[in-house]
N, CA, C and O of each residue as an XYZ file, in Angstrom:
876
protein
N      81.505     -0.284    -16.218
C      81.370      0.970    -15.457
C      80.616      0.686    -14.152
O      79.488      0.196    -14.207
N      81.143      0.950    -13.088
C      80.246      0.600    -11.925
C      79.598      1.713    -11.704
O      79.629      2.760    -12.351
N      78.870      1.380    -10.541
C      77.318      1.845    -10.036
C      78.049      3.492    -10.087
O      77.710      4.391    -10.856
N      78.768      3.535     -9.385
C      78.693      4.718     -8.665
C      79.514      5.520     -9.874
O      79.099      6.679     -9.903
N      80.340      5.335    -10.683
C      80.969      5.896    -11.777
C      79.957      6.482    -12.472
O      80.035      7.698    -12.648
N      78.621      5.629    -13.093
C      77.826      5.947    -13.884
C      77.244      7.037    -13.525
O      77.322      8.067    -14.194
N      76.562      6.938    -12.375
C      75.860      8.153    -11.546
C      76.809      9.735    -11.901
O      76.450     10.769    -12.463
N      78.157      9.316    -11.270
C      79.085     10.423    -11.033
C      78.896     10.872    -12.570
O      78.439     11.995    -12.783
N      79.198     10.118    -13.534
C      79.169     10.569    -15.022
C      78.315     11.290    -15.650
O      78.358     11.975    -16.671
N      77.422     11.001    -14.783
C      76.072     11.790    -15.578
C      75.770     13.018    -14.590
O      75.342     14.117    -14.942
N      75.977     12.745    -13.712
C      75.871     14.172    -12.729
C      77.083     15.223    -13.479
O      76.805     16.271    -14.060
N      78.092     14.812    -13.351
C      79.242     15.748    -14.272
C      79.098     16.362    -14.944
O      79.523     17.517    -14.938
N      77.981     15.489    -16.402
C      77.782     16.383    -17.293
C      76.744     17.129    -16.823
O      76.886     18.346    -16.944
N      75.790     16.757    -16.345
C      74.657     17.645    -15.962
C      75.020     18.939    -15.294
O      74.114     19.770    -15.368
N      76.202     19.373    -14.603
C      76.692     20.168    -13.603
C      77.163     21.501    -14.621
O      77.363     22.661    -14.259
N      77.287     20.810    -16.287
C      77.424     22.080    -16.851
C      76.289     22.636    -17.656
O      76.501     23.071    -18.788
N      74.605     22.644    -16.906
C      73.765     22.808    -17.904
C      73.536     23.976    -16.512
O      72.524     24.644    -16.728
N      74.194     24.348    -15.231
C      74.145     25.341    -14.475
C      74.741     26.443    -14.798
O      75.871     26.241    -15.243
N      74.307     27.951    -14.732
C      74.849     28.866    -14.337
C      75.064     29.862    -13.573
O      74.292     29.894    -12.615
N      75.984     30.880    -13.628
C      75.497     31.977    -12.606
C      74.273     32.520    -12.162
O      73.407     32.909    -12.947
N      74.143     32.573    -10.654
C      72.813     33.047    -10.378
C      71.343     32.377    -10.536
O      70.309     33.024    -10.372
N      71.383     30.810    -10.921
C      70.260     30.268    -11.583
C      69.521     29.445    -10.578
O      69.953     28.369    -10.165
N      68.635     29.868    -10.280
C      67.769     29.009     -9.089
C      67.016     27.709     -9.700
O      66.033     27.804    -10.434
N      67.608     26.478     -9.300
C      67.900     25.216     -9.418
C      67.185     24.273     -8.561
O      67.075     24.557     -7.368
N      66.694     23.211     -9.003
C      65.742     22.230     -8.319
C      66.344     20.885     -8.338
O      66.555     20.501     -9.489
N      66.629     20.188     -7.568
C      67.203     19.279     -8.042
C      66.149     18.165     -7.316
O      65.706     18.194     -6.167
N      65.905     17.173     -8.393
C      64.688     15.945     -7.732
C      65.706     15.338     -6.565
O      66.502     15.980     -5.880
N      65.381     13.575     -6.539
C      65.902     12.639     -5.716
C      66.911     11.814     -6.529
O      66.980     11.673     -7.750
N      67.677     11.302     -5.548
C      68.162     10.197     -6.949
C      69.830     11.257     -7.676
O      70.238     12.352     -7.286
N      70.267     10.568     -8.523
C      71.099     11.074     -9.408
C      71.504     13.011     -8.863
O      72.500     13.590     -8.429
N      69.907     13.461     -9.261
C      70.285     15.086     -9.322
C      70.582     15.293     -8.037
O      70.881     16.478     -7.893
N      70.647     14.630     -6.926
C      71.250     15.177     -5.698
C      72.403     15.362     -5.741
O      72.987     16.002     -4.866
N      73.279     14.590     -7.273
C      74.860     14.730     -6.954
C      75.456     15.744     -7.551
O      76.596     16.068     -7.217
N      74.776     16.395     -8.522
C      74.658     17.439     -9.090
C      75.757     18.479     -8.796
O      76.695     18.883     -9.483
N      75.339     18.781     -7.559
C      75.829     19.761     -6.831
C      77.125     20.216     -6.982
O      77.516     21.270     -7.483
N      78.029     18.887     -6.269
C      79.036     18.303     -6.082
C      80.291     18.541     -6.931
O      81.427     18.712     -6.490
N      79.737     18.518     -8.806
C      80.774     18.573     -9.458
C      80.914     20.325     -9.966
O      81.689     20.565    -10.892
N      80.177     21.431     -9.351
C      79.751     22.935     -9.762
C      81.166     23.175     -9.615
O      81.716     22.370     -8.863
N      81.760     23.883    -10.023
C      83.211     24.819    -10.166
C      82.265     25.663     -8.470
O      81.098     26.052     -8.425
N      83.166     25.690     -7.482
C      82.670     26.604     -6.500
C      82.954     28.122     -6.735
O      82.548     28.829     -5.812
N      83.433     28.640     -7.549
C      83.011     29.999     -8.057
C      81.691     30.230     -8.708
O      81.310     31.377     -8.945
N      80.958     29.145     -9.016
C      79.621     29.087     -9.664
C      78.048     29.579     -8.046
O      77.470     28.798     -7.290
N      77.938     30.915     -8.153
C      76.663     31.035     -7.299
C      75.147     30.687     -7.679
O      74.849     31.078     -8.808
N      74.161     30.059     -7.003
C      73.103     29.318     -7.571
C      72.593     29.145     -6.693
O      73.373     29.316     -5.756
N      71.201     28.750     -6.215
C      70.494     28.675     -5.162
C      69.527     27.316     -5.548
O      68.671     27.322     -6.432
N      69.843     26.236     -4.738
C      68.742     25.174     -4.829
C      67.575     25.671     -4.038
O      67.729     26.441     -3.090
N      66.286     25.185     -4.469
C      64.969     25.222     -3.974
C      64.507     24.248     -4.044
O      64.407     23.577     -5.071
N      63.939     23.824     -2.429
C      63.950     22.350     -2.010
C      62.105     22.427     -2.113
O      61.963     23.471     -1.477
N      60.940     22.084     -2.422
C      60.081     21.783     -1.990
C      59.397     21.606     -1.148
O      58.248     21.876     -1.494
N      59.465     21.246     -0.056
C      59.368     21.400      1.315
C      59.788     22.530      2.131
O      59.887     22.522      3.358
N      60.056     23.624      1.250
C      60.207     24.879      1.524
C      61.596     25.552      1.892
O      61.712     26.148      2.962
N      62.685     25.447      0.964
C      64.159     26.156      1.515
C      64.627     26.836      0.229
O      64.455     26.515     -0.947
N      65.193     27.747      0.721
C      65.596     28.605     -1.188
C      67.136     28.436      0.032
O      67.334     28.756      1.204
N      67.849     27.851     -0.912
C      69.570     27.932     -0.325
C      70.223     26.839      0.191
O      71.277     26.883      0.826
N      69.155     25.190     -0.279
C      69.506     24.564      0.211
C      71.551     24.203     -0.047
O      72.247     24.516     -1.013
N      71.931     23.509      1.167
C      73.383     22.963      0.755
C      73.362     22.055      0.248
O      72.403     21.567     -0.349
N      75.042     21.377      0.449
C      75.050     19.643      0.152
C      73.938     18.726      1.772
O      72.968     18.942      2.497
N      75.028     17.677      1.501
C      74.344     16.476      2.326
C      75.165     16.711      3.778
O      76.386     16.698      3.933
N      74.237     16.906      4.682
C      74.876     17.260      6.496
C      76.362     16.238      6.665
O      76.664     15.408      5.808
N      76.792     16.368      7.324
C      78.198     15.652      7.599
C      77.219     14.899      9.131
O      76.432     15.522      9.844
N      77.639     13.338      9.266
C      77.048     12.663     10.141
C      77.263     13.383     11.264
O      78.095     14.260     11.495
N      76.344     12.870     11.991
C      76.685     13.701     13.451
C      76.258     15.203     13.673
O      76.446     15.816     14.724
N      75.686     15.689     12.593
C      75.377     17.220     12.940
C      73.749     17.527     12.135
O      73.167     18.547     11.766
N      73.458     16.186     12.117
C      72.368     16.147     10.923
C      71.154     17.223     12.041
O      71.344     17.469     13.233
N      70.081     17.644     11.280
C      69.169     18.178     12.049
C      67.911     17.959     11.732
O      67.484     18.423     10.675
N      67.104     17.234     12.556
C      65.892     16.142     11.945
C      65.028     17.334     11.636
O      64.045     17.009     10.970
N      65.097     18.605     11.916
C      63.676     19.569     10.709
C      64.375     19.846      9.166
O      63.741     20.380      8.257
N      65.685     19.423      9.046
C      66.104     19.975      7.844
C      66.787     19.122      6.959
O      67.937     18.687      7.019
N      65.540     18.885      5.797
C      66.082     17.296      5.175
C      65.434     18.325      3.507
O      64.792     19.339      3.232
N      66.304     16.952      2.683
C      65.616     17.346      1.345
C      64.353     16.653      0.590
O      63.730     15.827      1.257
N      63.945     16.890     -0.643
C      62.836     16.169     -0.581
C      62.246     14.735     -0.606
O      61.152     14.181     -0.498
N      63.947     14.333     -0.868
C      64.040     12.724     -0.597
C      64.499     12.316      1.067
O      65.033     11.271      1.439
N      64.181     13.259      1.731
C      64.316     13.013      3.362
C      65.431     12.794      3.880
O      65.368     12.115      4.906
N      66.919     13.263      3.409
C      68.243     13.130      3.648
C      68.311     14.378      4.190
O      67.609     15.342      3.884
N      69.317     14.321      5.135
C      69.861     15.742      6.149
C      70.687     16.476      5.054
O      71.592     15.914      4.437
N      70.326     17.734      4.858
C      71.305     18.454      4.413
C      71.317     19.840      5.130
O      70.474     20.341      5.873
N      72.691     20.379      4.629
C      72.874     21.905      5.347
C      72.289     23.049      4.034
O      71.821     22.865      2.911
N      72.636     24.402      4.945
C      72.702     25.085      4.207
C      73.538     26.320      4.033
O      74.593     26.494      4.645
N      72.934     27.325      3.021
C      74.370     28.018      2.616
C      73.818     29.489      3.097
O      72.605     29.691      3.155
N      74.836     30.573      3.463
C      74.581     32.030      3.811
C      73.538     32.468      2.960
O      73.461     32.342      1.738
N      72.627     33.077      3.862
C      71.535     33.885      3.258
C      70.251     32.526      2.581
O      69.360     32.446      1.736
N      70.648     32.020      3.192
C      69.040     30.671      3.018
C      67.773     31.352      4.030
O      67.707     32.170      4.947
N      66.887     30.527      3.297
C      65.309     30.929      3.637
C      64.604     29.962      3.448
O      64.693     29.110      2.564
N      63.627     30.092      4.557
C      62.407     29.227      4.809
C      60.783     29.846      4.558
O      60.395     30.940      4.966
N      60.082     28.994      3.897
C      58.990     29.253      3.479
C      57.992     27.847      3.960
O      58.408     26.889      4.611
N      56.445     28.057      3.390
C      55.788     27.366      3.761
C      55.480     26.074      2.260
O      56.001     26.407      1.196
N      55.008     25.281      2.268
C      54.382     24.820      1.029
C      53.610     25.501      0.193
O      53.632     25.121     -0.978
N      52.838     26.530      0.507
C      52.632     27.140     -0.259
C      52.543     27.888     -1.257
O      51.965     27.881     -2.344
N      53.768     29.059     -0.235
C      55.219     29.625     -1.602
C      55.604     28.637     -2.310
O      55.540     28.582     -3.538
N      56.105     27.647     -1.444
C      57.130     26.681     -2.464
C      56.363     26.864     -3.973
O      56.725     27.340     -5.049
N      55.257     26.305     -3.536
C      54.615     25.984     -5.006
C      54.022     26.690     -5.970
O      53.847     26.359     -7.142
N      53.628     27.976     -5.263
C      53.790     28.977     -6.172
C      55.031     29.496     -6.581
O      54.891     30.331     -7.475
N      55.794     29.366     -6.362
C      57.244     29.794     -6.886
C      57.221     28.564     -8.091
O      57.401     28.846     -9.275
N      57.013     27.384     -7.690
C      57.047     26.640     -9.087
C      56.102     26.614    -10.112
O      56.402     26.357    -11.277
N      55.181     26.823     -9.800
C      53.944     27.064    -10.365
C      53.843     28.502    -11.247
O      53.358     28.522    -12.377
N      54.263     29.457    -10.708
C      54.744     30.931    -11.134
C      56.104     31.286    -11.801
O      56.613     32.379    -12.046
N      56.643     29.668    -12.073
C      57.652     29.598    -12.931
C      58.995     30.406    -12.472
O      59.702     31.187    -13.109
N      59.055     30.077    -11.548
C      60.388     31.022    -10.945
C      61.848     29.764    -10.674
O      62.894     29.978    -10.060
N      61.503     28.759    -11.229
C      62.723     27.476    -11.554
C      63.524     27.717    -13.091
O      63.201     27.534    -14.265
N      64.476     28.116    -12.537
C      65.157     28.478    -13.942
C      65.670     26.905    -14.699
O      65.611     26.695    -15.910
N      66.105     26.037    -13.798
C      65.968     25.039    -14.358
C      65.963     24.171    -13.323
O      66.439     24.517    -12.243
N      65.388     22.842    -13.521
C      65.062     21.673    -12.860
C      65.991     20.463    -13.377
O      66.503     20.652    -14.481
N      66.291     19.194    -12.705
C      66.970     17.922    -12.944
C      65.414     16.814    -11.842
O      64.703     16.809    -10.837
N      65.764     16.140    -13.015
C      64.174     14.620    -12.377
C      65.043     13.442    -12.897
O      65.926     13.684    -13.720
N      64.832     12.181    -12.452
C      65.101     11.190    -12.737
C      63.838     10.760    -13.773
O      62.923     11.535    -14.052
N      63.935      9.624    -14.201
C      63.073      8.510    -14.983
C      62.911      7.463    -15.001
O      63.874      6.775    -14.662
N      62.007      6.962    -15.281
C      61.426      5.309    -15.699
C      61.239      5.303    -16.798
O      61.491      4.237    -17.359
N      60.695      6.500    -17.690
C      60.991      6.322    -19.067
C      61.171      7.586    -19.623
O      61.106      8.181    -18.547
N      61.372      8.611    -20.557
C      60.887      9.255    -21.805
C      61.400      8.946    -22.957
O      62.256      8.237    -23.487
N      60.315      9.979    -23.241
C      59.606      9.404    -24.909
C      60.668     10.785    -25.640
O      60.960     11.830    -25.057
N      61.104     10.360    -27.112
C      61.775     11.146    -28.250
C      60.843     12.860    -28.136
O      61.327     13.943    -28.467
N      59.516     12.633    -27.608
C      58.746     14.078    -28.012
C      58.691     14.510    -26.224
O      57.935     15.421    -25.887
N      59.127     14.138    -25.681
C      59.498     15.136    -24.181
C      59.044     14.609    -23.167
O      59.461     14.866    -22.038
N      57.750     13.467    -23.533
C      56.979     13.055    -22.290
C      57.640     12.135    -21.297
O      58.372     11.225    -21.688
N      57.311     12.430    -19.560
C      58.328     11.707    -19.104
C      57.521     11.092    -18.031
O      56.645     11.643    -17.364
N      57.825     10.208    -17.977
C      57.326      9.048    -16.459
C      58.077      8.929    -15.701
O      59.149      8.634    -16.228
N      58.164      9.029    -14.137
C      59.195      9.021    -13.503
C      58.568      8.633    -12.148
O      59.377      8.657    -11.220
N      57.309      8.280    -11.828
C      56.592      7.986    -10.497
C      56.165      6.847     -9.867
O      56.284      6.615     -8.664
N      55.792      6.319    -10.483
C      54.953      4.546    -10.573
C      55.540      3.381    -11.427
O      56.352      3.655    -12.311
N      55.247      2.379    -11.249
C      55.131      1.382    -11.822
C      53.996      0.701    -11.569
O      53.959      0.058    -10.521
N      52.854      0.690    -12.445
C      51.548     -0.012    -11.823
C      52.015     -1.390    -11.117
O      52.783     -2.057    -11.810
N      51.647     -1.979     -9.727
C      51.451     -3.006     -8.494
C      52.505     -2.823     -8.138
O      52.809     -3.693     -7.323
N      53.596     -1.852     -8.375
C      54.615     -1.892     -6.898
C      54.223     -0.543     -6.462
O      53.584      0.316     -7.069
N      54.826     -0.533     -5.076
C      54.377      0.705     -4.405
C      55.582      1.866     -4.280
O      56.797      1.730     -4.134
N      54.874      2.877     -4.378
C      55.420      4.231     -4.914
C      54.582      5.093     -3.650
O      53.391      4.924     -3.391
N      55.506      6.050     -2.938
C      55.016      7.133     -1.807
C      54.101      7.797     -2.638
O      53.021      8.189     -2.197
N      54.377      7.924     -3.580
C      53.162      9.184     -4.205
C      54.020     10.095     -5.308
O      55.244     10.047     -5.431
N      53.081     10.971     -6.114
C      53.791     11.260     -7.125
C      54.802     12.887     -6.598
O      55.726     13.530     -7.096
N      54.069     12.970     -5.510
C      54.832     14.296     -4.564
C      54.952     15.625     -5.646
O      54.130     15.898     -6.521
N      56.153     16.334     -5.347
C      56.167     17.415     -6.658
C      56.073     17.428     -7.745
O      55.484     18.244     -8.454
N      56.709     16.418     -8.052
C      57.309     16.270     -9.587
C      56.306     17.107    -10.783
O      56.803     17.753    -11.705
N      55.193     16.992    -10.620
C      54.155     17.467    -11.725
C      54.269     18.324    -12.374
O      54.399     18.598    -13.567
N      54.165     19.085    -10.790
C      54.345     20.696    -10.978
C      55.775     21.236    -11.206
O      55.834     22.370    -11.683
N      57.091     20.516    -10.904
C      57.927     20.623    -11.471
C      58.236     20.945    -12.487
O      58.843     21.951    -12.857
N      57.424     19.235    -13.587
C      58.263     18.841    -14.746
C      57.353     20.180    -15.797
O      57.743     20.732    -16.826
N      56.410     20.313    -15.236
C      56.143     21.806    -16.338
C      55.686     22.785    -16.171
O      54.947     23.348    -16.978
N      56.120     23.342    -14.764
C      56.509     24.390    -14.551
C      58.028     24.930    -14.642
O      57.970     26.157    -14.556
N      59.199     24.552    -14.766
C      60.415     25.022    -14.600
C      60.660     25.638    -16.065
O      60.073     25.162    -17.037
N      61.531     26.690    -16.180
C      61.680     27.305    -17.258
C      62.865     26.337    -18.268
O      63.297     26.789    -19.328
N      63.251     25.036    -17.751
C      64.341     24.580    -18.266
C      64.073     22.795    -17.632
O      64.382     22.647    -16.449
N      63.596     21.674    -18.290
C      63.640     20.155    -17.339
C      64.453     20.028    -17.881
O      64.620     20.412    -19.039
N      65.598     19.143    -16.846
C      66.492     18.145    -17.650
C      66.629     16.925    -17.033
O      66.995     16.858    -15.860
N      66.357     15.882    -17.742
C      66.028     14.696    -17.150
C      67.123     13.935    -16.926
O      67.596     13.721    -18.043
N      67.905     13.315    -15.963
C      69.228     12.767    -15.887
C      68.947     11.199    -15.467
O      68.222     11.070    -14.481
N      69.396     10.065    -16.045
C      69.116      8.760    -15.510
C      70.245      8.007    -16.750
O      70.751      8.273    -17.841
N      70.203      6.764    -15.576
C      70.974      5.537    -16.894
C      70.013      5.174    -18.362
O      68.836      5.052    -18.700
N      71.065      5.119    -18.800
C      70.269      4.943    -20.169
C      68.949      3.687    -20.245
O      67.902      3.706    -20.891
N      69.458      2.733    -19.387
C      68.712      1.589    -19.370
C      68.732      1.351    -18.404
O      69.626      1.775    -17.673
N      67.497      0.357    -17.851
C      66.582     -0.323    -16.668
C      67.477     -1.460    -16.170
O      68.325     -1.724    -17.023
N      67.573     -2.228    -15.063
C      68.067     -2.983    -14.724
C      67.845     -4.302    -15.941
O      68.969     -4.732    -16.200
N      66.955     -4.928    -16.607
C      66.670     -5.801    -17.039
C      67.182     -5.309    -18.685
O      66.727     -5.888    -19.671
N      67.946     -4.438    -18.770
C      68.799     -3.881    -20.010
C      68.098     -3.128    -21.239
O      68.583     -2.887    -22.345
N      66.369     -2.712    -20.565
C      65.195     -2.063    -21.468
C      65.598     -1.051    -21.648
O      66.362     -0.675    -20.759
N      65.325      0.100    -22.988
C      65.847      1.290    -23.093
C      65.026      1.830    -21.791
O      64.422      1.078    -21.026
N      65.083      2.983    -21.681
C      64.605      3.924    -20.679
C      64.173      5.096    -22.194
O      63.071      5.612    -22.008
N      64.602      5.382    -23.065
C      64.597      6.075    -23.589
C      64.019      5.545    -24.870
O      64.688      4.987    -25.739
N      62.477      5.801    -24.932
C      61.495      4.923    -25.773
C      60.540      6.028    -26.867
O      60.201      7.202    -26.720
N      60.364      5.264    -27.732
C      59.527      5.953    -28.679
C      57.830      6.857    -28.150
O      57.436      7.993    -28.412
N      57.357      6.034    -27.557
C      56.108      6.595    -26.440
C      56.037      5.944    -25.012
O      56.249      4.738    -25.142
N      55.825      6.276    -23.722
C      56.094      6.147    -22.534
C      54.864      5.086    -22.209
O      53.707      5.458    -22.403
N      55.157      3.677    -21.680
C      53.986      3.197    -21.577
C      53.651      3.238    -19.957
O      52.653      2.705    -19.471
N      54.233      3.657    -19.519
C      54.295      3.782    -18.095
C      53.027      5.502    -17.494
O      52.700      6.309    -18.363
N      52.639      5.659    -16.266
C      51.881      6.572    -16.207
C      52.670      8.272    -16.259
O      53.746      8.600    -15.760
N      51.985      8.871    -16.808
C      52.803     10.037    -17.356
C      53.000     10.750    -16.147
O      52.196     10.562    -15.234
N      54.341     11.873    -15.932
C      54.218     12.648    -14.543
C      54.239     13.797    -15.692
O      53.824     14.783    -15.084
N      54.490     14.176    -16.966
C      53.987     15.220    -17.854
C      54.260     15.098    -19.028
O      55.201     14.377    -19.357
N      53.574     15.711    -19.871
C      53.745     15.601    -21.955
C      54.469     16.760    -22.180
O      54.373     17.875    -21.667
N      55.389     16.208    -23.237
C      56.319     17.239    -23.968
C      56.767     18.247    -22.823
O      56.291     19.348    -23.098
N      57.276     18.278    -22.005
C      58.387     18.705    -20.864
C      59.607     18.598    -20.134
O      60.069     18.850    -19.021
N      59.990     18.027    -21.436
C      61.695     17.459    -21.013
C      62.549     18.286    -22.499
O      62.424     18.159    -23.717
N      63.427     19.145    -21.600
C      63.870     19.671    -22.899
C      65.238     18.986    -23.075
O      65.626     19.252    -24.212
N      66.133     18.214    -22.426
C      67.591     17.668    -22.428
C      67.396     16.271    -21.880
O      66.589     16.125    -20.963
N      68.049     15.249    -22.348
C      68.254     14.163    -21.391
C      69.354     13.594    -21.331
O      69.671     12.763    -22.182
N      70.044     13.882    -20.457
C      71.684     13.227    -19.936
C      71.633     11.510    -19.587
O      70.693     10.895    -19.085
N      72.609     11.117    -19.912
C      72.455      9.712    -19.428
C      73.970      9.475    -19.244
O      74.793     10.372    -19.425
N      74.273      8.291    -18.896
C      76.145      7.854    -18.742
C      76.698      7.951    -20.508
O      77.668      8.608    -20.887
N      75.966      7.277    -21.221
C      76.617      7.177    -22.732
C      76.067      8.320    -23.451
O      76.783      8.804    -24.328
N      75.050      8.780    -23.260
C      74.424     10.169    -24.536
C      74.379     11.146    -23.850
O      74.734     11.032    -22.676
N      73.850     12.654    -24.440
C      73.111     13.552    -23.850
C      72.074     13.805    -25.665
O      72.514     13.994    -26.799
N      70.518     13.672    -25.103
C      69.897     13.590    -26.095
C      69.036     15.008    -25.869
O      69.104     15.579    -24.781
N      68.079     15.636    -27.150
C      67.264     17.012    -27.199
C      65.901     15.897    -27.402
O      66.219     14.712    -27.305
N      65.161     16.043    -27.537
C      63.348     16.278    -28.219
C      63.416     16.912    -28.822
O      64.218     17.763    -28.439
N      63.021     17.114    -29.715
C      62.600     18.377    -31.018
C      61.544     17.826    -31.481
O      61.181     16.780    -30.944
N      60.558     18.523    -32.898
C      59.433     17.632    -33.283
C      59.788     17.328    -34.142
O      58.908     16.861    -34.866
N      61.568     17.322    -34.897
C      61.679     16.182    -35.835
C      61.491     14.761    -35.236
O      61.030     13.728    -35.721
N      62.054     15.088    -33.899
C      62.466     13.635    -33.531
C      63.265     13.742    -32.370
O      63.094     14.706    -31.623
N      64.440     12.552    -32.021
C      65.514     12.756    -30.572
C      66.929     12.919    -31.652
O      67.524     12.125    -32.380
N      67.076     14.185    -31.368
C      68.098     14.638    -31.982
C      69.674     13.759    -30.566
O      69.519     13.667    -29.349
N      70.494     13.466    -31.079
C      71.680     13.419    -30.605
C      72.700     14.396    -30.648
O      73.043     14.905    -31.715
N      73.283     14.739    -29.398
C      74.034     15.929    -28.833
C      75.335     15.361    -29.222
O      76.101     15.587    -30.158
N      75.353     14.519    -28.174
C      76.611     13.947    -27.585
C      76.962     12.638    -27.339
O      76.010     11.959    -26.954
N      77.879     12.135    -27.422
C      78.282     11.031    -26.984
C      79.442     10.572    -26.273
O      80.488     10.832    -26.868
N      79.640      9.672    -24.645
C      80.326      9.441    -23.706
C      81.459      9.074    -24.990
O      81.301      8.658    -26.137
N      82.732      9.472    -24.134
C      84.037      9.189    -24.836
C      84.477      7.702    -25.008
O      85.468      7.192    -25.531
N      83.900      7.434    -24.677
C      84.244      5.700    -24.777
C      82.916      4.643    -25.067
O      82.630      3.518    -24.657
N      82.415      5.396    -25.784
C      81.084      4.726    -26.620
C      81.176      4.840    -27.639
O      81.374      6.000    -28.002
N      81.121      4.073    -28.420
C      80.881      4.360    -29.976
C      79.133      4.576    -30.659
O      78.653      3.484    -30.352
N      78.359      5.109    -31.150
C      77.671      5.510    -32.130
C      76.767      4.448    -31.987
O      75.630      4.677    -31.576
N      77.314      2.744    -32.421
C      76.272      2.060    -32.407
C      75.406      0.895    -31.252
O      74.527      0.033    -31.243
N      76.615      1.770    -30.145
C      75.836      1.091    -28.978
C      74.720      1.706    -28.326
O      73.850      1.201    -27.618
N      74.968      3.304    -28.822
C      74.064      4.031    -27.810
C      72.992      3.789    -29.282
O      71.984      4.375    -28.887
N      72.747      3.421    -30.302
C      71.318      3.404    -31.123
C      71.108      1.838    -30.790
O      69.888      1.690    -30.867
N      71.623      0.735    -30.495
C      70.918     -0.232    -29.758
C      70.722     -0.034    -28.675
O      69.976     -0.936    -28.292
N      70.952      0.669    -27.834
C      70.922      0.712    -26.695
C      69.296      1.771    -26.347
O      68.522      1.716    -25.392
N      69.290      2.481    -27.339
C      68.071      3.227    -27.500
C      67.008      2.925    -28.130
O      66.981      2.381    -29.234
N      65.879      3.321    -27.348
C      64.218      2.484    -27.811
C      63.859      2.992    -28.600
O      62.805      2.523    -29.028
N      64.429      4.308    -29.389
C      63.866      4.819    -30.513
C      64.872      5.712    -31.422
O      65.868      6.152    -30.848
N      64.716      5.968    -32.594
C      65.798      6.054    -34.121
C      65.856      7.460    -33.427
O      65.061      8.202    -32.850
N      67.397      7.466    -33.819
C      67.978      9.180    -33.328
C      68.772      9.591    -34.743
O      69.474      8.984    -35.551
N      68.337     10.784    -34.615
C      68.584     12.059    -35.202
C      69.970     12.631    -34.812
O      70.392     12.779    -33.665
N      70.710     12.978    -36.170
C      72.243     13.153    -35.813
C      72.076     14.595    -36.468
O      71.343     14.983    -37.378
N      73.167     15.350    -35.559
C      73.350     17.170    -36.591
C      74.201     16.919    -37.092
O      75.028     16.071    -36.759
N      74.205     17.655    -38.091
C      74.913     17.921    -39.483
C      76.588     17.641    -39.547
O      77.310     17.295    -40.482
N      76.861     17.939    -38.177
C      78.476     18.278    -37.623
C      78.955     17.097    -36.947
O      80.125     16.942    -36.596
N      77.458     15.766    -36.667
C      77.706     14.930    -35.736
C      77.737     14.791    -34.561
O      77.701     15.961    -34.180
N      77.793     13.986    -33.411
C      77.650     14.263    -32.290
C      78.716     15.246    -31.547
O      79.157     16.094    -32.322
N      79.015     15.293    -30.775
C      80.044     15.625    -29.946
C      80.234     14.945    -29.133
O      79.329     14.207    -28.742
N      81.894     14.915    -28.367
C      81.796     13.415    -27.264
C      81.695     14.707    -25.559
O      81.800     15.933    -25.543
N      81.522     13.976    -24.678
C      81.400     14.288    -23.060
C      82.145     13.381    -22.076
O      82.071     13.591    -20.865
């Protein structure tokens, strides 16, 4: 599966955890593609951090406009009836829980919700920026990333040894081969990519999953 398939795959599925009317956050990374695969009869309003309720997609070259970027600093447009605010709102709007649901990337989570997604202690990282207040403030996280690290490590581990960006605040996690829950039995299994079988995604995973009664379902 190449680079860009995987991404697309997991954005896909992620595109149906949107609905009507649902004001939507999307991090850097992966959830920017999000967008992209929405049925355009679907109305929804991204809220960018840096202060925009309405953000669009990604500017078309040539028309980019250097005050209006997202929070990973890419030009994007926007859509009828958008608005500008200060940092302040922004963050009381997240903070005051007005994110119906959120998408973050990862470096790791854990089976019970906790997720790392900022640092790697001695390489350098801009800073942990929103995410904090994001990952537990939104009425809905869903964490979207490849299942595994370049060096073929789960991403998806029994406890996070990496520095936490929040505990127990991941309620879904999409990946190219699964879509997994947290619960406090354990990491229940949803789903599974159509062209995976069962025992790649439990080697492939850093910690014992939990199957429903009915079995997975494929995506």
């Amino acid at each position: 599966m190449s680079t860009t398939s995987y991404k697309e795959k997991i954005a896909t599925r992620a595109a149906r955890e949107i609905s009507e009317g649902k004001v939507v956050n999307f991090g850097i990374g992966i959830p920017t593609l999000i967008a992209k695969f929405l049925p355009p009869e679907i109305q929804f309003f991204v809220h960018a951090e840096n202060g925009v309720l309405g953000m669009g997609g990604r500017c078309p070259r040539g028309q980019e406009d250097r005050n209006l970027i997202d929070a990973g600093g890419a030009y994007v447009e926007l859509v009828p009836g958008a608005s500008f605010f200060d940092s302040a709102l922004s963050f009381a709007m997240i903070r005051g829980g007005r994110l119906d649901v959120a998408f973050l990337g990862a470096l790791e989570v854990s089976a019970k919700g906790d997720l790392a997604n900022w640092i790697i202690p001695g390489k350098y990282a801009p800073g942990i920026g929103g995410a904090m207040e994001v990952a537990q403030k939104a009425r809905r996280l869903i964490v979207v990333t490849n299942h595994n690290d370049r060096a073929g490590n789960p991403k998806v581990v029994e406890e996070c040894s990496l520095p936490l960006t929040g505990k127990a605040c991941v309620d879904l996690i999409i990946t190219e081969i699964a879509v997994m829950q947290p619960t406090r039995r354990g990491l229940l299994l949803l789903e599974i990519a159509e062209e995976v079988e069962l025992e790649e995604v439990r080697q492939r995973t850093g910690v014992e999953l939990l199957l429903p009664p009915e079995g997975p379902a494929r995506f």
